[in-house]
C-alpha positions as CSV (number, residue, x, y, z in Angstrom):
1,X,0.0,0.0,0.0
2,X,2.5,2.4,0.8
3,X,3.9,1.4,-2.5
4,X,1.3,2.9,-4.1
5,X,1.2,6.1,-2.2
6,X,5.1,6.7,-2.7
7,X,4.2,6.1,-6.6
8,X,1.5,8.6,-6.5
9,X,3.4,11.2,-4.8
10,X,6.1,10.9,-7.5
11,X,3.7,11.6,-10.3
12,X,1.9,14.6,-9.1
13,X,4.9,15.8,-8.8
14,X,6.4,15.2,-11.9
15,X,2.8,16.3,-13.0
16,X,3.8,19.8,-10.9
17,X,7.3,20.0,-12.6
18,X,5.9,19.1,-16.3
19,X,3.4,22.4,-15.6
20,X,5.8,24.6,-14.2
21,X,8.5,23.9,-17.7
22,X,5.2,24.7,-19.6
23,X,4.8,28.0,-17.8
24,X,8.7,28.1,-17.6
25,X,8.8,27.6,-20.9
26,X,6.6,30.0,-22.3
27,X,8.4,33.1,-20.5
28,X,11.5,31.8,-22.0
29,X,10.0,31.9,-25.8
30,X,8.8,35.1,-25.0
31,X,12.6,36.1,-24.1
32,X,13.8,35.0,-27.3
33,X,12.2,38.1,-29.0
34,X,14.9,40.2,-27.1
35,X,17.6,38.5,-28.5
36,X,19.6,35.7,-28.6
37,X,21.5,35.9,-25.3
38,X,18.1,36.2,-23.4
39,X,16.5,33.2,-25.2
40,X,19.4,31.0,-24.3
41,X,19.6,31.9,-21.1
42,X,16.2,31.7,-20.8
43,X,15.9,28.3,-22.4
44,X,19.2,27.0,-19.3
45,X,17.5,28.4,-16.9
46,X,14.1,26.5,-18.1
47,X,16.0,23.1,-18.4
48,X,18.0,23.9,-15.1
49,X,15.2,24.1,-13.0
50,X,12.9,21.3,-14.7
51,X,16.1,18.7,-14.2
52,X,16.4,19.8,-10.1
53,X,12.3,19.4,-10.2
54,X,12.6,16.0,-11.3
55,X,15.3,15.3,-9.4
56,X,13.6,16.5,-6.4
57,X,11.2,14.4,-7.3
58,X,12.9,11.2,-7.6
59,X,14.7,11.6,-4.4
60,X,11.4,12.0,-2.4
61,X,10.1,9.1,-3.9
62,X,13.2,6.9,-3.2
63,X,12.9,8.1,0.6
64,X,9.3,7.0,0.7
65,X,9.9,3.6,-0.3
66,X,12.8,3.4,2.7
């Protein structure tokens, strides 16, 4: 059972990560309009921050199951 709950933790929030790189995202293309630097740094930043999300994510879920 607590299987299950560990599993369902870890996909709402990959679900909350996946919906933040969507509003993440969108500011970022937005960037791009004021050049090139801005859009790419704007595009790390997005990645950055989705990876640690997901990370995050993982680790909680791996301290669940212990």
């Amino acid at each position: 059972m607590a299987k299950n709950s560990c599993k369902s933790e870890l996909d709402t929030a990959k679900s909350r990560c996946e919906r933040d790189l969507n509003l993440n995202g969108t500011f970022a293309i937005i960037g791009c309009f004021s050049g090139p630097w801005t859009c790419a740094l704007g595009t790390v930043l997005v990645a950055i921050t989705h990876q640690n999300c997901v990370n995050d994510a993982q680790e909680d879920y791996e301290n669940c199951l212990n």
